[in-house]
C-alpha positions in Angstrom: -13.1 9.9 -46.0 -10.1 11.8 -44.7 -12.6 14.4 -42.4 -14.3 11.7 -41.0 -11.0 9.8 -39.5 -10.6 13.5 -38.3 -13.7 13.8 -36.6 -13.4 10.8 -35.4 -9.8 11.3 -33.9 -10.8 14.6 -32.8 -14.1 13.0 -30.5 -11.7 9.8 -29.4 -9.4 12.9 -27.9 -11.7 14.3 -26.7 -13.6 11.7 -25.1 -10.3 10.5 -23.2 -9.5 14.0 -22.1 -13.0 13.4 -20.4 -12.3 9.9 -19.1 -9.0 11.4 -17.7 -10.1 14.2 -15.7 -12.9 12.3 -14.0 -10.5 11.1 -11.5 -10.9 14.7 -10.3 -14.3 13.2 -9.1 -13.0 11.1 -6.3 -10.6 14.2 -4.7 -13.7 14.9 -2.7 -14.0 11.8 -1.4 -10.8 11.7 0.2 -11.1 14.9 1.1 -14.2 13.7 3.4 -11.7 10.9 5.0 -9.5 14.0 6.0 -12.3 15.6 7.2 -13.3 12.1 9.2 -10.0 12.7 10.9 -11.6 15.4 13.0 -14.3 13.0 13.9 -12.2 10.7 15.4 -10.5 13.2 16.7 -13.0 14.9 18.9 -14.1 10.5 20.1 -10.1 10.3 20.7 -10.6 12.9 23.6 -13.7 12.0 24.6 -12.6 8.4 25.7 -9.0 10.2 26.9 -11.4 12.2 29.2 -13.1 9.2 30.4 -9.9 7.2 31.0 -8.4 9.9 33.0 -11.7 10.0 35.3 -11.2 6.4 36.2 -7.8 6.3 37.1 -8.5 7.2 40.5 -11.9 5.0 41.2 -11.3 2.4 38.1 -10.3 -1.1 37.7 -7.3 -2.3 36.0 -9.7 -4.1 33.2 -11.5 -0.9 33.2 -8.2 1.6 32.3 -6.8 -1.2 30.1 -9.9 -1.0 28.1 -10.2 2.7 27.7 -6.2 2.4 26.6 -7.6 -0.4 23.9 -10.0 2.1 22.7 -7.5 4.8 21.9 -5.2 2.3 20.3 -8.0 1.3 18.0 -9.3 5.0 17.2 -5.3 5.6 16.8 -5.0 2.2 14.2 -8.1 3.3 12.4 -6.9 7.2 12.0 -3.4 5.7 10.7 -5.8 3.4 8.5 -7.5 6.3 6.8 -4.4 8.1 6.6 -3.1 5.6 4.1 -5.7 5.2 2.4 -6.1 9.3 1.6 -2.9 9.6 0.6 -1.8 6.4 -1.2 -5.4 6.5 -3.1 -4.9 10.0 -4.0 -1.4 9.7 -5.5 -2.5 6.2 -7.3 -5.9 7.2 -8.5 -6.1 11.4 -8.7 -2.7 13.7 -8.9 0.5 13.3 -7.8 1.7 15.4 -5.0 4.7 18.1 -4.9 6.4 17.0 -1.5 9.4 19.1 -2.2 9.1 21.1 0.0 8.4 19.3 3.2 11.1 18.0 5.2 9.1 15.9 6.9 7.4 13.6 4.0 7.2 9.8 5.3 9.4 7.6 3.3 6.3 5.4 2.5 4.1 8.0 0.7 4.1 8.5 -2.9 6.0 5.0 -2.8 2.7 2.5 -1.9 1.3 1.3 -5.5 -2.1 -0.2 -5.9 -1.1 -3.9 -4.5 1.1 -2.8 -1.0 -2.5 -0.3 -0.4 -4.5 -3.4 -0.6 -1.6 -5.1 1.7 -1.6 -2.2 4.3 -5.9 -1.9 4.5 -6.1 -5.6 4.9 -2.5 -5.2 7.9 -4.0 -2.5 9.3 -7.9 -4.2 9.6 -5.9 -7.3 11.0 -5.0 -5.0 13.8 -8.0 -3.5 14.6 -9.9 -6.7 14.9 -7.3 -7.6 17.2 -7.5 -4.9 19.4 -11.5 -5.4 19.3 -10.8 -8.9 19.6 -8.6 -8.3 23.0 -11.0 -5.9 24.2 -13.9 -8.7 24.3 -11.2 -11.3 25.7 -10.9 -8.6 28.4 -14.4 -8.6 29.6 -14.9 -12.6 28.8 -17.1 -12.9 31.7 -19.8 -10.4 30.4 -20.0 -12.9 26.6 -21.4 -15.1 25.2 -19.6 -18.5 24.1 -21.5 -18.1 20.5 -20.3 -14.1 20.5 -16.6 -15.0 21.2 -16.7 -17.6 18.5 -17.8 -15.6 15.8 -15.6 -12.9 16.9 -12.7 -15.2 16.8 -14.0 -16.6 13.5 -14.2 -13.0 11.7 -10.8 -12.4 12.8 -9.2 -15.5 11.4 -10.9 -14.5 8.3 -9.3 -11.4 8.3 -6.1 -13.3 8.6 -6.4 -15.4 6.6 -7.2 -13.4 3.8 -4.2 -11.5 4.4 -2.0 -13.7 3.7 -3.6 -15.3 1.0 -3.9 -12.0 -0.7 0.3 -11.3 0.3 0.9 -15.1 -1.2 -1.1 -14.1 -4.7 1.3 -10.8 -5.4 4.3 -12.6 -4.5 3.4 -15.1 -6.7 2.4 -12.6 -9.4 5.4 -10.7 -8.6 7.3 -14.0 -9.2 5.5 -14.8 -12.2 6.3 -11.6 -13.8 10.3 -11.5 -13.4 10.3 -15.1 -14.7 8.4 -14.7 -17.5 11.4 -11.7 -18.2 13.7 -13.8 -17.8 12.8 -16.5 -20.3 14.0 -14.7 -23.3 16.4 -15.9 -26.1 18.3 -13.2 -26.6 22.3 -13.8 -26.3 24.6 -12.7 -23.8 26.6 -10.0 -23.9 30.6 -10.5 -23.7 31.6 -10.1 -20.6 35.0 -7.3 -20.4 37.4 -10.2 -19.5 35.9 -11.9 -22.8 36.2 -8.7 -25.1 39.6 -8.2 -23.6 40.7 -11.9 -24.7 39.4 -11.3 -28.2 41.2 -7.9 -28.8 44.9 -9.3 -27.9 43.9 -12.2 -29.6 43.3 -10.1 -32.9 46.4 -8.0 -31.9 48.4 -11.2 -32.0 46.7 -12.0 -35.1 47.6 -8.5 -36.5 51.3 -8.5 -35.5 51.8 -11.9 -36.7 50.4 -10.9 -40.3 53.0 -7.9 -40.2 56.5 -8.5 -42.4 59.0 -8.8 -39.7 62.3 -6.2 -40.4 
């Protein structure tokens, strides 16, 4: 009876050294958003190139377009950014920043909740910018294409703040239910100073006066 608890200790350790090490599987994931980076990269200075031909022969809608486009290939670069490193530190390993000076505040500090907060900011954003872009060239759409553009992006909103109200609410929730206990207070040092004199006074008055 006692080998097989062992054996089956031995395959439970086992199988959770198993489970453990499959985050391993998803490094290469975010290893292919880094690698995305370069994508948007090369589009980044593709539309740069193209803004910089029409600011001689342009419009003003035109150039203000091409600088919404960079601003959205900029939001979605910072989008995958977060989402590399904050999903990597959650999910996969922990990283040694030690030795670099220049380690953003927010990394290795963004837990599972603020990443869903900062993907559903940052998508906010770029539907704005796409949003703002359309608005820009209003004569060239369609009132049923404007709506539904509009409509996404209050949806996007909207779920934002829903999912921000949730986790303060389950925040909330959590540091009440901590806070319900029974257990007494501890004296406070004014309180343990009153009760020693007070069993000083007690003590001296017990003593046989000379």
């Amino acid at each position: 009876m006692d080998d097989w608890k062992k054996h089956l200790a031995l395959i439970e350790d086992w199988l959770e050294k198993i489970i453990f090490a499959a985050r391993w599987l998803l490094a290469p994931f975010y290893l292919g958003l880094a690698l995305s980076l370069a994508v948007l990269m090369i589009k980044f200075i593709a539309e740069l190139g193209h803004i910089a031909g029409l600011a001689f022969h342009g419009t003003e809608t035109d150039v203000i377009l091409g600088v919404l486009a960079l601003v959205d290939l900029a939001l979605t670069g910072s989008l995958l950014i977060i989402v590399i490193f904050s999903g990597y530190e959650n999910f996969v390993s922990k990283i040694d920043h030690s030795g670099h000076q220049d380690w953003p505040e927010w990394m290795g500090t963004i837990d599972f909740s603020a990443l869903k907060l900062k993907l559903l900011s940052s998508i906010v954003a770029i539907s704005a910018i796409q949003l703002l872009k359309k608005f820009m060239s209003i004569d060239k759409m369609s009132d049923r294409e404007l709506m539904w553009l509009v409509v996404i992006h209050v949806v996007f909103v909207v779920s934002s703040v829903l999912l921000a109200l949730s986790d303060r609410i389950a925040s909330h929730g959590h540091s009440g239910h901590g806070g319900t206990g029974t257990t007494p207070h501890a004296p406070t040092p004014e309180g343990s100073k009153d009760v020693a004199s007070l069993a000083a006074s007690h003590g001296d008055a017990g003593k046989p006066h000379h």
